[in-house]
Each structure stands twice: as C-alpha cells, then as structure tokens.
DRENNUNU-923991 format. One line per 5 residues: number of its first residue (from 1); their letters; for each residue x, y, z of N, C-alpha, C. Coordinates in steps of 0.2 Angstrom, whole numbers, padded with zeros to 4 digits, always signed. Each point is the difference from the previous one (the first is absolute). Example, Ala and Ser with C-alpha at 12.3 -4.5 7.8 and 13.67 -1.06 7.14 Angstrom:
DRENNUNU-923991
1	as	+0066 -0028 +0039 -0004 +0006 +0000 +0004 +0006 +0000; -0002 +0005 -0004 +0004 +0006 +0001 -0004 +0005 +0003;
***
This chain:
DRENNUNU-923991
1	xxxxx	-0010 +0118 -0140 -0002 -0004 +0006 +0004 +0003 +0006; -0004 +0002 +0006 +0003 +0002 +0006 +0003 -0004 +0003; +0006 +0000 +0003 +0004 -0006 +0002 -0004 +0001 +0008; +0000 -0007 +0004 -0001 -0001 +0006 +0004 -0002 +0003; +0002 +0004 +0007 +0008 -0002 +0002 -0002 -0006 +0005;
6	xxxxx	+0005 -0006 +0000 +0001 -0004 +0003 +0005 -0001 +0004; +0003 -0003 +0005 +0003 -0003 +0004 +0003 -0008 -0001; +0003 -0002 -0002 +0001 -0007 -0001 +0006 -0002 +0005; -0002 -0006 +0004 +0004 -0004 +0007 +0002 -0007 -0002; +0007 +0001 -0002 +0001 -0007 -0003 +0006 -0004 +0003;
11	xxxxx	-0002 -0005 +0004 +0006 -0007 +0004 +0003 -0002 -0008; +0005 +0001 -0002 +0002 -0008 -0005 +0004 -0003 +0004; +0000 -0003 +0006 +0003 -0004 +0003 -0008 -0005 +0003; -0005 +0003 -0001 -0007 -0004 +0003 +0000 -0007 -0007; -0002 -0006 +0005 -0002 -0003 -0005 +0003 -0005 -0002;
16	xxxxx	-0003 -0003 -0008 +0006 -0003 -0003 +0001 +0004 -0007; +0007 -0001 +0000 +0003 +0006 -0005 -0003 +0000 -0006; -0004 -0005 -0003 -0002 -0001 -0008 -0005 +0004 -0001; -0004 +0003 +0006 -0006 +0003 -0001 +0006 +0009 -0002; +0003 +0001 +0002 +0003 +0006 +0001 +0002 +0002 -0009;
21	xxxxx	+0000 -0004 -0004 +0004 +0001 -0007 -0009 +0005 -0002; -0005 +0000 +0003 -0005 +0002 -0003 +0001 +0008 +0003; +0004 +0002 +0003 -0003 +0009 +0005 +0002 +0003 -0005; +0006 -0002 -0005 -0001 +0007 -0006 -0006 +0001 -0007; -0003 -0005 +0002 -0006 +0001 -0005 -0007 +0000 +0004;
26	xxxxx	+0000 +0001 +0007 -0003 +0003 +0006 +0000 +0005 -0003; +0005 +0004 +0001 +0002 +0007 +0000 -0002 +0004 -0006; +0000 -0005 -0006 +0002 +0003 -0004 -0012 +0002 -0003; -0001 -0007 +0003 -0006 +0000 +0000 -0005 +0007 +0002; +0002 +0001 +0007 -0004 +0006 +0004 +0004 +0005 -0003;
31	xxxxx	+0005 +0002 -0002 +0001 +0006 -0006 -0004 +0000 -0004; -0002 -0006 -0004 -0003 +0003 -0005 -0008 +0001 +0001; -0002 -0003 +0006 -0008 +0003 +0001 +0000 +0006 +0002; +0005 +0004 +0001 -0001 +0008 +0005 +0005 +0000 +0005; +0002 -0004 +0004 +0005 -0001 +0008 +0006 +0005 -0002;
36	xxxxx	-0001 +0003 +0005 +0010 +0006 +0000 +0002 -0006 +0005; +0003 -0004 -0003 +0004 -0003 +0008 +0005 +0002 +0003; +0001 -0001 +0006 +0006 +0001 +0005 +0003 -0007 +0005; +0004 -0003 -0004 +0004 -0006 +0003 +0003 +0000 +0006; -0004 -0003 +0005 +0006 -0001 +0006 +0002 -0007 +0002;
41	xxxxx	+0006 -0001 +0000 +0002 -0010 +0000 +0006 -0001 +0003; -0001 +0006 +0008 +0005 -0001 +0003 -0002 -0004 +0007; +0005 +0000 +0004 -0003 -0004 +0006 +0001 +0008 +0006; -0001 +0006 -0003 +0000 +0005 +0007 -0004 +0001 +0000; -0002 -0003 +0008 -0008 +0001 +0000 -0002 +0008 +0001;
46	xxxxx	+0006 +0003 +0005 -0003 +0009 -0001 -0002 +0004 -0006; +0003 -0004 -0004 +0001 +0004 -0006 -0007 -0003 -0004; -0003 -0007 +0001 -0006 -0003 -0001 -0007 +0005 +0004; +0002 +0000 +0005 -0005 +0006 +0005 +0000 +0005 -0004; +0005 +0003 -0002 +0000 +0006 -0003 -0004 +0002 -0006;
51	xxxxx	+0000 -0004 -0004 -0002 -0002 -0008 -0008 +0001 +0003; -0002 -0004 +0004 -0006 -0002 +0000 -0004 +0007 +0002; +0003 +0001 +0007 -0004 +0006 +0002 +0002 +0007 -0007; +0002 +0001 -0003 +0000 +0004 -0004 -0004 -0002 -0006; +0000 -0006 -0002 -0005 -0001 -0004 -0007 +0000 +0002;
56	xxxxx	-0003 -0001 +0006 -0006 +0000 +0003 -0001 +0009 +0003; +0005 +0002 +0001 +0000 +0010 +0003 -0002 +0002 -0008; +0003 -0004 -0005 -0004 +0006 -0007 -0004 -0004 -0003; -0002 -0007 +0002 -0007 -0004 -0004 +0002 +0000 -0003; +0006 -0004 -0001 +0001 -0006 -0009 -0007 -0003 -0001;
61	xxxxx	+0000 -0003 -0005 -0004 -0004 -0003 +0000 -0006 +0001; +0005 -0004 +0001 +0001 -0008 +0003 +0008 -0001 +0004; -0002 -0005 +0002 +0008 -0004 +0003 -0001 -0007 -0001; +0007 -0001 -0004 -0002 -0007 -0003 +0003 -0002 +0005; +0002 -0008 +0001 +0005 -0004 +0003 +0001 -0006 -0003;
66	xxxxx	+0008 +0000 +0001 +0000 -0008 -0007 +0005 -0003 +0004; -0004 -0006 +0005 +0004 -0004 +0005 -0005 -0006 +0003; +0003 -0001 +0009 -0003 -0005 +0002 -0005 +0003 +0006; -0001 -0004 +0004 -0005 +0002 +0005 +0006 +0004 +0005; +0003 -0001 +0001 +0007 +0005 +0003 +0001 +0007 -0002;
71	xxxxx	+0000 +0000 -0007 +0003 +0006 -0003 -0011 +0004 +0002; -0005 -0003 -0002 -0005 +0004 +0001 -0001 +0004 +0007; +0001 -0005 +0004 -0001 +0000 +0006 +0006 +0009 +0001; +0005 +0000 +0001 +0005 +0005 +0000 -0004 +0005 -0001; -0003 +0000 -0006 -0001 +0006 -0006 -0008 +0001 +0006;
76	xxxxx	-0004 -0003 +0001 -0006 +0001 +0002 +0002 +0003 +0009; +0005 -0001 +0001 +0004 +0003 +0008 -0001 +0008 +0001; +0002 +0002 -0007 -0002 +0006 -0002 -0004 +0003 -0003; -0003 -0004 -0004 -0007 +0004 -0006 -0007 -0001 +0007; +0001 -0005 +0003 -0006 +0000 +0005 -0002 +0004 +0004;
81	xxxxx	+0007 +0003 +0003 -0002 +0009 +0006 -0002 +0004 -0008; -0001 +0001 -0005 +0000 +0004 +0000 -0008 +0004 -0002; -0002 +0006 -0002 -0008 +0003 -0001 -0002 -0003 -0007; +0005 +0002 -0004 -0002 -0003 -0007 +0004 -0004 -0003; +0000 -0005 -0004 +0002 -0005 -0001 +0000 -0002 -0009;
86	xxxxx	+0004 +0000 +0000 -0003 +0001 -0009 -0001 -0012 -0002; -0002 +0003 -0003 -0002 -0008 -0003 +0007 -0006 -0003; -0001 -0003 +0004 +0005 -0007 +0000 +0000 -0005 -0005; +0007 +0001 -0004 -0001 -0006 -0004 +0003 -0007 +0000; +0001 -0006 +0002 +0003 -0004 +0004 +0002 -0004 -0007;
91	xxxxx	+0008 -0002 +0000 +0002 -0005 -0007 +0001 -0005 +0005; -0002 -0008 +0001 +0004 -0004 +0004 +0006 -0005 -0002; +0007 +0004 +0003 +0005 -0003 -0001 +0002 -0003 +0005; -0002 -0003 +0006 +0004 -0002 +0005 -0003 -0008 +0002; +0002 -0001 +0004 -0001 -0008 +0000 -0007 -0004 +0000;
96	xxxxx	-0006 +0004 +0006 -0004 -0003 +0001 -0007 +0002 -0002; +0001 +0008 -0001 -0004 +0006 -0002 -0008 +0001 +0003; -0001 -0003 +0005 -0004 +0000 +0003 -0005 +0006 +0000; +0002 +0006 -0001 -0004 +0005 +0000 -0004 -0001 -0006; +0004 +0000 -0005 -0002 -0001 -0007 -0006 -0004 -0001;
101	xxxxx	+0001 -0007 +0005 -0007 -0004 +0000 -0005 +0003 +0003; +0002 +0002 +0006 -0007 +0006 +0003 -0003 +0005 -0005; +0004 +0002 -0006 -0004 +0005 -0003 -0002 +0000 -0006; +0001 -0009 +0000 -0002 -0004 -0008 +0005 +0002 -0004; +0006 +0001 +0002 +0004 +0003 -0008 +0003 -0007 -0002;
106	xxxxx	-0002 +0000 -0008 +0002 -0007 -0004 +0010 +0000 +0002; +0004 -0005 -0003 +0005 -0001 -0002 +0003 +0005 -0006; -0004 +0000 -0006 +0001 +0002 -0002 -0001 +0007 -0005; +0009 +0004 +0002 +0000 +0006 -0002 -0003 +0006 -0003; -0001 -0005 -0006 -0003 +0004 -0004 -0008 +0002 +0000;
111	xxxxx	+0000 -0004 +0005 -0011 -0001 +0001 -0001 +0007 +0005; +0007 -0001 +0007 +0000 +0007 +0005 +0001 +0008 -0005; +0004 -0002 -0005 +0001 +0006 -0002 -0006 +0002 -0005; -0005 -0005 -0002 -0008 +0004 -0002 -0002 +0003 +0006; -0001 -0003 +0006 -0004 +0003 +0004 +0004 +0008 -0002;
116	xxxxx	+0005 +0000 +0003 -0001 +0008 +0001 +0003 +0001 -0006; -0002 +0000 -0006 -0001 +0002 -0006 -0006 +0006 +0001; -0005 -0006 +0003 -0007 +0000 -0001 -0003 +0004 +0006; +0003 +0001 +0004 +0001 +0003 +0008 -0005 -0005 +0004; +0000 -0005 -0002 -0006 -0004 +0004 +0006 -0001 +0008;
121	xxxxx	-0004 +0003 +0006 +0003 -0001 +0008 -0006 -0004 +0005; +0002 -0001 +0004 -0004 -0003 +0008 +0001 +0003 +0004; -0002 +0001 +0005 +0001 +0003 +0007 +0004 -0006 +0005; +0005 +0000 +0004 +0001 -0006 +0003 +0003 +0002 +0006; -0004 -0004 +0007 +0002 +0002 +0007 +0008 +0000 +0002;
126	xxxxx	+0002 +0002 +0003 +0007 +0000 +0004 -0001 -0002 +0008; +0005 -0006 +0001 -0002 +0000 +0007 +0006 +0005 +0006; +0000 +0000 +0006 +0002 +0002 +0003 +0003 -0003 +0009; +0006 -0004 -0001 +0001 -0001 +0007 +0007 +0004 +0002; -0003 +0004 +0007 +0004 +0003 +0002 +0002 +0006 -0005;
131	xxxxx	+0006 +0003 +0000 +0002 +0004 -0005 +0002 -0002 -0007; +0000 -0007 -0001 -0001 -0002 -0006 -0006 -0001 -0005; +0001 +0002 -0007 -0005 -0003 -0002 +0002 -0005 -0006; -0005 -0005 -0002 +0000 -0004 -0005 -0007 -0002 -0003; +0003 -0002 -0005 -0003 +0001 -0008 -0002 -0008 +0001;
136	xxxxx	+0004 -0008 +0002 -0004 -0005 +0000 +0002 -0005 +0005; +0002 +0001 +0003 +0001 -0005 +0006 +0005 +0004 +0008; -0002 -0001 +0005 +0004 +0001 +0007 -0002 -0008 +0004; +0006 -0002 +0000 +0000 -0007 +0005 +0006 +0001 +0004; -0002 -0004 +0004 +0006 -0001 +0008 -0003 -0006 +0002;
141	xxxxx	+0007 -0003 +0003 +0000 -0006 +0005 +0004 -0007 -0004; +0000 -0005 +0000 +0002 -0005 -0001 +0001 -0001 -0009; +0004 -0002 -0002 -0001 -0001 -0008 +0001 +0006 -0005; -0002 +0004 +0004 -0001 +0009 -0004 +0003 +0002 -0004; +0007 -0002 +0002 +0007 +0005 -0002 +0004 -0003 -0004;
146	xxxxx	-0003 -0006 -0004 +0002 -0003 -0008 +0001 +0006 -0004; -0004 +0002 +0000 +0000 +0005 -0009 +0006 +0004 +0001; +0004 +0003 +0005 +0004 +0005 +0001 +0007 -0004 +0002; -0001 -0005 +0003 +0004 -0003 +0001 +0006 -0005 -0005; -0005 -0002 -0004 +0001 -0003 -0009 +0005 +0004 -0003;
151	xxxxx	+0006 +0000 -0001 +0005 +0004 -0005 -0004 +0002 -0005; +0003 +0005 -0003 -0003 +0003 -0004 +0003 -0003 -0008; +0006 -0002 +0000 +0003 -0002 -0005 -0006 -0008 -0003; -0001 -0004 +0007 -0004 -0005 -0001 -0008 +0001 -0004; -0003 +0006 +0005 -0005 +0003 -0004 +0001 +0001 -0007;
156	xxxxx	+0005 +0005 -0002 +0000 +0001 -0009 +0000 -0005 -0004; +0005 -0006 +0004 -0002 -0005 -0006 -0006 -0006 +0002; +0000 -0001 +0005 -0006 -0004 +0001 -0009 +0001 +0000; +0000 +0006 +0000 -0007 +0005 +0001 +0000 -0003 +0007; -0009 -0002 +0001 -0005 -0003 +0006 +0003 -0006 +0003;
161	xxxxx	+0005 -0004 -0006 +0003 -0008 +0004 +0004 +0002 +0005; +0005 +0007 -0002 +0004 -0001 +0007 -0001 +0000 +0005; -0010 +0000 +0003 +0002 +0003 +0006 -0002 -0009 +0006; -0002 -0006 -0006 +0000 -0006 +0003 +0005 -0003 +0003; +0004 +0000 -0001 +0006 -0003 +0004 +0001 +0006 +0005;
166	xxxxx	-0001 +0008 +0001 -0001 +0002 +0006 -0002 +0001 +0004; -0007 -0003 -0002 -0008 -0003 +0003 +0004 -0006 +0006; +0001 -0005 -0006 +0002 -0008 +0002 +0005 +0001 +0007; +0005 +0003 -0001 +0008 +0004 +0005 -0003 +0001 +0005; -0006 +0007 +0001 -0002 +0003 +0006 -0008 -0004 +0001;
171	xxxxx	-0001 -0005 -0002 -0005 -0003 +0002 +0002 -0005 +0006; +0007 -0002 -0001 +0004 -0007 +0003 +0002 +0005 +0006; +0002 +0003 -0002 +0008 +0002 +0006 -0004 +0006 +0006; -0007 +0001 -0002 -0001 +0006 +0005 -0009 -0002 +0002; +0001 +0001 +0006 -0005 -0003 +0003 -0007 +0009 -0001;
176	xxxxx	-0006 -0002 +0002 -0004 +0005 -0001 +0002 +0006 +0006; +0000 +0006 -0004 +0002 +0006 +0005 -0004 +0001 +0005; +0000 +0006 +0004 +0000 +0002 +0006 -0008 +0003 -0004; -0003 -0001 +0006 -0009 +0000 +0001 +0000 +0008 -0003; -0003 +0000 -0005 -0006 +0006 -0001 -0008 +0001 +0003;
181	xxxxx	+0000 +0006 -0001 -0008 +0004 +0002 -0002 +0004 -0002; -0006 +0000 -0005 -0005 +0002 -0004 -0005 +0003 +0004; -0002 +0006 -0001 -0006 +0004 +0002 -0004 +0001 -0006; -0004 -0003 -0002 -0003 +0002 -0005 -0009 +0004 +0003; +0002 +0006 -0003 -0005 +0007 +0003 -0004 -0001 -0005;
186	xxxxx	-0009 -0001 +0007 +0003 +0001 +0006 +0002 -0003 +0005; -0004 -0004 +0000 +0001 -0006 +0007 +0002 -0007 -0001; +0003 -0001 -0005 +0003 -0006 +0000 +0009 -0003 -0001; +0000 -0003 +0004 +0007 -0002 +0003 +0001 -0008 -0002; +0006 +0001 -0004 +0003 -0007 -0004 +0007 -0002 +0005;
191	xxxxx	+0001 -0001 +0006 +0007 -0004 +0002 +0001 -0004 -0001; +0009 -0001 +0000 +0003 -0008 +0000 +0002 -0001 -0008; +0000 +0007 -0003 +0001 -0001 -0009 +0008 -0002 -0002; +0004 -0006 -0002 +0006 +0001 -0003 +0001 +0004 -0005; -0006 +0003 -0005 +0002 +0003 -0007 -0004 +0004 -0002;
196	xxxxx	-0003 +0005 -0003 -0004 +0002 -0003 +0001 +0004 -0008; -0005 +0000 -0003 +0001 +0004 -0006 -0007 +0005 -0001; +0003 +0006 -0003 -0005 +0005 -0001 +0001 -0001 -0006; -0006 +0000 -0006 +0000 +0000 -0005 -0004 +0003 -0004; +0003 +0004 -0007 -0005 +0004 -0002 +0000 -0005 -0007;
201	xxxxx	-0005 -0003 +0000 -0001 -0005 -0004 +0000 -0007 +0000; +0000 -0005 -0002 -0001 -0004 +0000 +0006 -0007 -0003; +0005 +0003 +0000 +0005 -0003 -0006 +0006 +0000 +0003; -0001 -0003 +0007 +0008 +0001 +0004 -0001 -0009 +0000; +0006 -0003 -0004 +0001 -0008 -0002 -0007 -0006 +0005;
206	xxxxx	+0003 -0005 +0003 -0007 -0003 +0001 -0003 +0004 +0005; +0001 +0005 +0005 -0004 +0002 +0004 -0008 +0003 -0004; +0000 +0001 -0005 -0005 +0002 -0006 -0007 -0007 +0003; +0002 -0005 -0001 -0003 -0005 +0003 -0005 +0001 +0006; +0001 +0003 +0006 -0001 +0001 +0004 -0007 +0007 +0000;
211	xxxxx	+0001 +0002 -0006 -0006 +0004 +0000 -0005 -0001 -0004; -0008 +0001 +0005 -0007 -0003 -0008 +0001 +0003 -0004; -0001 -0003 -0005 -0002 +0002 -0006 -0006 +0006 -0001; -0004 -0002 +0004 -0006 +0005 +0000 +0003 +0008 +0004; +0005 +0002 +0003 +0004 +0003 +0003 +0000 +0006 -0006;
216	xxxxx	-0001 +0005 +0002 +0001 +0006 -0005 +0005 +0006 +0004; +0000 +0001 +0007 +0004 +0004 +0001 -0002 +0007 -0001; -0005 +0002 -0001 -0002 +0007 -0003 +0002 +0006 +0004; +0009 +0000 +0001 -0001 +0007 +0005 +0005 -0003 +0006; +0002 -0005 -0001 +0003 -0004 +0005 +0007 -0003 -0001;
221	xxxxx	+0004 -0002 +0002 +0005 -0006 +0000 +0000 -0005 +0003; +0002 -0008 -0004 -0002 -0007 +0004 +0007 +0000 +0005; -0001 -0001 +0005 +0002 -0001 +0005 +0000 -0008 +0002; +0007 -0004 -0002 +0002 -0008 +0002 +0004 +0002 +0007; -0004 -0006 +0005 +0005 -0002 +0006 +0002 -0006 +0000;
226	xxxxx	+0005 -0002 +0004 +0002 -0005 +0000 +0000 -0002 +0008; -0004 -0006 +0004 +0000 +0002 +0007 +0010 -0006 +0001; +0002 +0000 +0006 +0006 -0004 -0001 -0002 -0007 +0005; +0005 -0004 -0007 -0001 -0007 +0001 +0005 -0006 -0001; -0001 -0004 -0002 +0007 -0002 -0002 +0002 -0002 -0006;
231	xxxxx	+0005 +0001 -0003 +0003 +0001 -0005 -0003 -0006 -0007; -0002 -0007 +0003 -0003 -0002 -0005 -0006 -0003 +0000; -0003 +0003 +0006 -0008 +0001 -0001 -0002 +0007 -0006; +0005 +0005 +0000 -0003 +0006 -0004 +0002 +0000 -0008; +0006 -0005 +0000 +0003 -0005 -0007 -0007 -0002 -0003;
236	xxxxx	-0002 -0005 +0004 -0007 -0006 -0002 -0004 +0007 -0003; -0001 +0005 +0006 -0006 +0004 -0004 -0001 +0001 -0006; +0007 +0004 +0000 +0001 +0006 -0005 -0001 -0008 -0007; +0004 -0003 +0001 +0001 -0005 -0007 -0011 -0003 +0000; -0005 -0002 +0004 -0004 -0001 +0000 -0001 +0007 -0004;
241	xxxxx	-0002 +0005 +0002 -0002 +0007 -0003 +0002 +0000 -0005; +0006 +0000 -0005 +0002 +0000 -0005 -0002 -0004 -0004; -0001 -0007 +0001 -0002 -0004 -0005 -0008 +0001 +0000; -0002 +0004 +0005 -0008 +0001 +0000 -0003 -0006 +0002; +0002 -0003 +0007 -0001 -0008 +0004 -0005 +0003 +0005;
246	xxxxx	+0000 +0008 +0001 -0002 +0000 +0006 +0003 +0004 +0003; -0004 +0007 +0005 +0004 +0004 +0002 -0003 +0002 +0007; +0002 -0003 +0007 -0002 +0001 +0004 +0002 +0008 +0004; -0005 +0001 +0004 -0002 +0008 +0000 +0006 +0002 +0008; -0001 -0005 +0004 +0003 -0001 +0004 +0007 +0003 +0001;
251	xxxxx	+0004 -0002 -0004 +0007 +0003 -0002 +0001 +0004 -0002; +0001 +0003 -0006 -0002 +0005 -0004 -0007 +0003 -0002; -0001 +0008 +0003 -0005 +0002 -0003 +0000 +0006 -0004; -0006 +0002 -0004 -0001 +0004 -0003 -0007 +0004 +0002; +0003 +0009 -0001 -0004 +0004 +0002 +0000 +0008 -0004;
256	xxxxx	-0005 +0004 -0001 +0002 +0005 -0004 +0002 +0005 +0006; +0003 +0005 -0002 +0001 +0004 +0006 +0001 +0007 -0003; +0000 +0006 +0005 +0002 +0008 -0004 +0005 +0002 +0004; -0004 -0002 +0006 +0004 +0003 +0010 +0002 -0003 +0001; +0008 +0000 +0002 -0001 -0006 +0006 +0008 +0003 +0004;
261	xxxxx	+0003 -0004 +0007 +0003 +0001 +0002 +0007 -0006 +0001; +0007 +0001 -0001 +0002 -0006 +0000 +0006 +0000 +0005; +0000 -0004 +0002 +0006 -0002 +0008 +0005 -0004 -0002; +0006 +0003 -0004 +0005 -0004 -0001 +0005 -0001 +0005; +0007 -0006 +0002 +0004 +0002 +0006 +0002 +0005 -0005;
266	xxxxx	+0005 +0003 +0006 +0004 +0006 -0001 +0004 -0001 -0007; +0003 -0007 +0000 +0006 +0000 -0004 -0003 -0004 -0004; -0005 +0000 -0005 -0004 -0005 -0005 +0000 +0005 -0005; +0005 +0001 -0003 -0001 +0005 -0007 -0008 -0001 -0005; -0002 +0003 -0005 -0006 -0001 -0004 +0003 +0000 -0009;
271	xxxxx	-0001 -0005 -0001 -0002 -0001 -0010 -0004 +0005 -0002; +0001 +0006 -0001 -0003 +0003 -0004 +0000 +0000 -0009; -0006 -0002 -0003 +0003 +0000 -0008 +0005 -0003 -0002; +0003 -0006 +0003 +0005 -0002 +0001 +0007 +0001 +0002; +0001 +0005 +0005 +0005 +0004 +0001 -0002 -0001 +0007;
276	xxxxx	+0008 +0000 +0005 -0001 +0000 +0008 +0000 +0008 +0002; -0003 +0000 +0005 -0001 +0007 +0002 -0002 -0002 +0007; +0000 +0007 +0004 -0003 +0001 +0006 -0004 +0004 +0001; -0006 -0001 +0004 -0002 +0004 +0004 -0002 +0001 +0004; -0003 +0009 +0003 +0001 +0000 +0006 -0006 +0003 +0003;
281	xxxxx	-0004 -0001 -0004 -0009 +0000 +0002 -0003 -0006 -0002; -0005 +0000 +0003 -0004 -0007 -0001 -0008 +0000 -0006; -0001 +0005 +0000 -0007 +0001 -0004 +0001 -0001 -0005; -0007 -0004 -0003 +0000 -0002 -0007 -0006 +0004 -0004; +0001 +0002 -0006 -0005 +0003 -0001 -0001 +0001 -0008;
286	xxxxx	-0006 -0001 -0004 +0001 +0001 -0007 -0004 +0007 -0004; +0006 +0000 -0003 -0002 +0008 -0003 -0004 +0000 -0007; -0006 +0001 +0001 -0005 -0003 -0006 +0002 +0006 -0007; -0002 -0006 -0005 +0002 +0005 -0006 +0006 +0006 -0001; +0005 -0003 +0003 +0005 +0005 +0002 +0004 +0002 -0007;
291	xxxxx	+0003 -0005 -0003 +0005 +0001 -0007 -0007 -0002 -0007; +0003 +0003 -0004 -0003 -0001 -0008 +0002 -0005 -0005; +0000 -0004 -0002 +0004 -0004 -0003 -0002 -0002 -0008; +0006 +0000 -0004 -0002 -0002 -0008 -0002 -0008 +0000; -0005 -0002 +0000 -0002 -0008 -0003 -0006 +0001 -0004;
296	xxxxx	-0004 -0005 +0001 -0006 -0001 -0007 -0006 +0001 +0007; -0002 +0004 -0004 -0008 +0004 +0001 -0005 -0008 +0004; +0002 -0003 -0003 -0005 -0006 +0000 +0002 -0003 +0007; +0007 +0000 +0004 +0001 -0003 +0004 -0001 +0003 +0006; -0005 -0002 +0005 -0005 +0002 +0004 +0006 -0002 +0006;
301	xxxx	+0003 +0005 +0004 +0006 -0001 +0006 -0006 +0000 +0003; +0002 -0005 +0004 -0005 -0003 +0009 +0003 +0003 +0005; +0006 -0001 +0002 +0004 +0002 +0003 +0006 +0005 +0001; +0000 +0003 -0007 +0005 +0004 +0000 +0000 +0004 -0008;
***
C-alpha cells in the first residue's frame, strides 16, 4: 500500500479532556489505512504556518485536525491563502464543534474515520471578513465575546454549559454596544445593529431559530441582526423564539448574503470562530467550494 502523507493539527488542551484518551487510537487508525502522519500539537504558530505551507508546496494528501472551532479556524488562517489544499479531515474535540455540525460530522469517531476510510469528501465554502477567514461563525457587537471570554479551564469541564452564566454575567452588567452598519451589496443598508452574526450554517445555539426552515443558503451565509433595544425587550424575544412562541421580524432579522460591507466603531473587536480578533478591512465575502472535507457523501452542504 502506498502510504499518503498527512498533516495532523492536534490542541490537547481543546475541549473536554475525556474526548483526548481516544487520539492514540486516532493515530493509530489512519496508520493503518495508508496516512504517513506528521504530528504537530504545539502552540507555535510559525512553526504551524510552516508545516502547512510545505504540506500544500508538495500536495500532501490530507490535513487532519483534532480540536475545537479555535484550533480549525488557526489552521484554515493558513491552508486558505493557499493554491492547493489538500483535503481536510476534522476530529471534534473542542467544546462546541460547530464546524463539525456544518459539515454533518456524527459525534462519533469511529463513523469519521469510515469516511475517510472510504474517501467519501464534500466541498464546503469559507467565508471571508476582512483579512480574516472563517470556517463557521464572524460576529461583533453586544453579547459576542462569551465564547472567548469563558475560561478555558471552565470549558474542559463544563463543555457548552460553561458559557450560561457568561451569558446571564454580561447580559446584566453591559448595556447594548455601540451602533453597527451593514451594507449588504448591493444597495441595502441595515443601521442602528447592537450585534450581528455571520453564519455558515445553521447551528450557532438559539439564533438557529431565527432562520426558515425552507432556507437552503446555496452559496451563501445567514446573516442574523440584531437592531438595538432594550435589554429586556430582546430577553422576551429571544426566550419567545426559543420556545417557538413566536418570532417577531422587527428585531432580529434574517438574510442570506455573499457581499456585504461592515461598519464597526474603531475599538469593537470581532468573534471570529470563537476567538477575538481585529480587523482592518471591512469586506465580507464567501469563497465558494473553497476547502475539501471528509464526511458522508450523502450529506448535501448548503452552505458550506
């Protein structure tokens, strides 16, 4: 058997620890379908840049990643500039795994590592704000900066619960931010926004609510606003919405978008993937079909 050389990007600090007892029988897995692996499971990033572009300058055969939406996002910083890209294979160890829902991948291991037994892949879009790109979520404004903000220690053991009491903390104590503005190209303009989210799928907690069902996204990312209001008129919504009482359009809206342009103050960092970051362009834009990904043949990406 010809071996096919891989790439493997592994956080064991993503997540909660119990999932982490399974990476050497990961490892030991894709060895024995064919994979030459090469482990990297450090935190330098240069040296993370490094790997990558050498594995894509000789066209490996794959690059795995065994983490959270943080540790992918990194890794796609760099496989995304690049011409060729070798095919991705994603293990979900990290808390909320979000990408993994976009691209249908099960919980469990042993089902991912048929696919790419079986070399079953999908195509899935990459968006792009600013110099950044991301794989499932860009938000700014009000609320946003839970996921990053949330200890990491509290995430390992808590999973998705840790991030309700940092919900409940900064719903109380911090009034809605400073006014956004949205250009969605070509001619329409969203002001007066406390929050929004860029989403490449449909699986970011209750905001998922807020998009139809008949919504396919072919080519696009959903686009949630939030306009600003007061803190327990947007409570009542969000808790109506959630329990499916009722979801007034008025408040929060939903839209597919590919273009658009975004106006944030100067000093309003962005949630990219769950990580804070800045940027210093405005343009939104989705990169169609951009990455390869190992899941089930059958699972039709809409969006990504």
């Amino acid at each position: 058997m010809t071996s096919k050389r891989a790439l493997m990007i592994y956080n064991p600090s993503s997540g909660r620890k119990r999932n982490h007892k399974k990476f050497p029988m990961v490892i030991e897995k894709l060895t024995s379908i064919g994979y030459d692996i090469r482990i990297h499971a450090s935190k330098d990033v240069a040296k993370l840049e490094s790997l990558i572009k050498h594995a894509c300058a000789n066209r490996w055969e794959a690059l795995f990643v065994a983490g959270g939406d943080g540790t992918i996002n990194t890794v796609f910083q760099f496989l995304s500039a690049e011409q060729y890209r070798p095919v991705v294979g994603v293990f979900p160890f990290g808390t909320s795994n979000e990408f993994a829902q976009v691209i249908g991948l099960p919980k469990n291991l042993f089902t991912i590592l048929s696919y790419i037994e079986k070399g079953e892949t999908s195509f899935v879009n990459i968006g792009k704000l600013g110099e950044r790109y991301f794989a499932n979520i860009a938000a700014a404004g009000w609320l946003t900066d839970i996921t990053y903000e949330t200890p990491t220690a509290l995430k390992s053991t808590f999973g998705e619960f840790a991030y309700y009491p940092y919900f409940i903390k900064k719903f109380l104590r911090r009034r809605p931010s400073e006014s956004i503005s949205i250009h969605v190209l070509p001619d329409r303009q969203i002001s007066d926004v406390s929050f929004f989210l860029l989403m490449n799928g449909n699986s970011v907690g209750p905001f998922e609510r807020f998009i139809p069902q008949e919504s396919k996204s072919d080519g696009a990312f959903h686009l949630i606003t939030c306009h600003r209001c007061n803190r327990l008129y947007f409570f009542f919504i969000l808790m109506l919405t959630v329990l499916r009482l009722g979801n007034p359009r008025s408040l929060i809206n939903h839209q597919e978008v590919v273009d658009s342009e975004i106006y944030l103050p100067d000093a309003m960092p962005i949630n990219v993937d769950g990580e804070q970051h800045k940027i210093t362009e405005r343009k939104f834009r989705v990169l169609s079909n951009h990455l390869q990904v190992f899941t089930a043949n059958s699972h039709a990406i809409q969006s990504g």
